[in-house]
N, C-alpha and C positions, 0 to 999 in steps of 0.2 A: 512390375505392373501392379499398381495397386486396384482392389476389386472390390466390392460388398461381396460378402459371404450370407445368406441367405439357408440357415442349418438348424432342426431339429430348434426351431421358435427360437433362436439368434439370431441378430442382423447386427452384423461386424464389420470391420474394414480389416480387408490384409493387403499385404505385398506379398506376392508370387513370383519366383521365376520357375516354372514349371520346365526345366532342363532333364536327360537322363543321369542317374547319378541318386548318392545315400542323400535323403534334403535334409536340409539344415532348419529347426523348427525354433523360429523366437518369441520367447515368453518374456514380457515387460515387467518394469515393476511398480509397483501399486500406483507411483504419483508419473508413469508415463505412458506411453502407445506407441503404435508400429512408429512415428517418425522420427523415435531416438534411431534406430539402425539407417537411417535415412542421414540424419544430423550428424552424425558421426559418421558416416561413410562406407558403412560395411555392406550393404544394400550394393552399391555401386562395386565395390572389388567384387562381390561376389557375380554380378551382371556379367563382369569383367572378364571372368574366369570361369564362365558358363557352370556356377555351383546351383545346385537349384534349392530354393530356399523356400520358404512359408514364415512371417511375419503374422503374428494375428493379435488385433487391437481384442481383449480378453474382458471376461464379463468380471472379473475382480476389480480391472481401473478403474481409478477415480477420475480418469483424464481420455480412458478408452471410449473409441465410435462406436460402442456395441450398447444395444438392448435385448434383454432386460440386464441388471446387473444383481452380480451374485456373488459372495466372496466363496460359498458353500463348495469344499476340494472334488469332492464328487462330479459335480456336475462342472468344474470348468475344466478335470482331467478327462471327463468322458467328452467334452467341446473339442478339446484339443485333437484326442485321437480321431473323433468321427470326421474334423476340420482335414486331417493328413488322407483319410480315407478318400474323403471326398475331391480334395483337390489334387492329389495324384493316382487318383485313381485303383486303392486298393490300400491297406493295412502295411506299410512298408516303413519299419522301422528306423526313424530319424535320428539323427545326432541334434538333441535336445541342449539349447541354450537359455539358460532361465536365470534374471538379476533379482535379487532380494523376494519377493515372493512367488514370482516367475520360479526362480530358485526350488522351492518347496515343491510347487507345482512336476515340475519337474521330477522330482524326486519320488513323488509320488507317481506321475507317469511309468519313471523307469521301474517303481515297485511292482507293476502290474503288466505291464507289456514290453513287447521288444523290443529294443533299443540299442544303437551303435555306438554313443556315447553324451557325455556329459561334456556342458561349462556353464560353470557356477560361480555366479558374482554375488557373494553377499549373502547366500542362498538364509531364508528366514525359517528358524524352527526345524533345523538341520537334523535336529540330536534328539526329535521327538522318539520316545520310545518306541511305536510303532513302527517307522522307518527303519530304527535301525537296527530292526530286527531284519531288515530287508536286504539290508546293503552287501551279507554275505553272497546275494544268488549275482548282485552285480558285475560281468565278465566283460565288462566294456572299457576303455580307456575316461578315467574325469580327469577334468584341470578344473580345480576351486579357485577362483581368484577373490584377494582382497587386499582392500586398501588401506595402507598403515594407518591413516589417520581416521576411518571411518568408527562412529560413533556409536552404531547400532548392534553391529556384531562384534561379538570379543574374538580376540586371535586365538584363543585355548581353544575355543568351540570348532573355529575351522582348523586348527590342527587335529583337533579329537576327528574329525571330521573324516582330513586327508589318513588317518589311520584307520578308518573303519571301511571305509570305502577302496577296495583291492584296486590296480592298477591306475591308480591317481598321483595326484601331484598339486601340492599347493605353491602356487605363485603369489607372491605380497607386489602391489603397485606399490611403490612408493610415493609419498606425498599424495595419497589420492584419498577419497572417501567415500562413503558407502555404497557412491556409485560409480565405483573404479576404470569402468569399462569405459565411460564418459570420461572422464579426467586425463587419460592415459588410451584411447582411441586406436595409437598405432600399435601401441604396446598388446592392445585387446585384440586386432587385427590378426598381427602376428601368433598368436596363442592360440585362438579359432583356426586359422589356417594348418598352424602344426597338430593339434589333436584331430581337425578333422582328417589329414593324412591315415593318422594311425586308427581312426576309426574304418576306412578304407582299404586297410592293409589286413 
């Protein structure tokens, strides 16, 4: 069900499935909005499968329905978690999916509050010093995905990546590009599906 969110002077679009269950929180990346998980179908499996989910169009897009906009991490990591508070009703730690700066976001989310786990497509400025000072307290399951051919992030970086971060695992799409998850949709399906398992477990 998509909705205006109305929060802390944002006014955004999400998709919600407000179901019982850990939600599933998607962070876009910078050139898109809530209707890539729409376009590619994962919205739908997850309706399907009564997962409850939070989509939120993010004051970093350049393509997102939210004002005012703001690339500044502070304030769209503190968006994010007041946005889970507010639509489920209390501080309940998501399995956080973030593409290329979504990504970052993300990581910076999981450096401060609690979190059941990670996937990361592409994730931007992975390997900033600060973060990865963080990644030891990380006890959650990640999957990093990236696309062989993607031009943006190098594969040393997400392997440095998949090694820093405990209880992860890096998947390569092949033939895919920086935005893996799109290119390769079923393949991304299935990988969200299986980590969010073990975030569950």
């Amino acid at each position: 069900m998509e909705k205006k969110l109305n929060l802390n002077g944002y006014k955004c679009s999400t998709l919600v499935n407000k179901v019982p269950g850990i939600p599933i929180v998607f962070l876009h990346g910078l050139g898109n909005n809530i209707e890539i998980w729409q376009r590619i179908g994962v919205a739908d499996l997850l309706d399907a499968k009564r997962v409850p989910y939070l989509a939120l169009d993010m004051p970093y897009g350049e393509k997102s329905v939210c004002k005012p906009k703001t690339r500044d991490i502070e304030k769209n990591v503190t968006f994010t978690y007041d946005a889970i508070e507010h639509i489920f009703g209390g501080p309940i730690p998501p399995v956080l999916v973030g593409a290329s700066i979504g990504g970052n976001m993300a990581l910076h989310f999981a450096s401060r509050f609690p979190t059941k786990g990670l996937v990361l497509i592409g994730p931007a400025h992975a390997l900033d010093e600060n973060l990865i000072q963080t990644y030891t307290h990380f006890n959650f399951p990640s999957t990093i995905i990236w696309g062989s051919e993607d031009d943006m992030i190098a594969s040393e970086d997400m392997r440095t990546l998949a090694c820093k971060i405990a209880n992860s695992k890096l998947v390569i799409y092949k033939d895919a590009k920086h935005s893996a998850y799109r290119d390769n949709p079923e393949q991304f399906k299935r990988d969200l599906l299986e980590l969010y398992i073990k975030a569950e477990n």
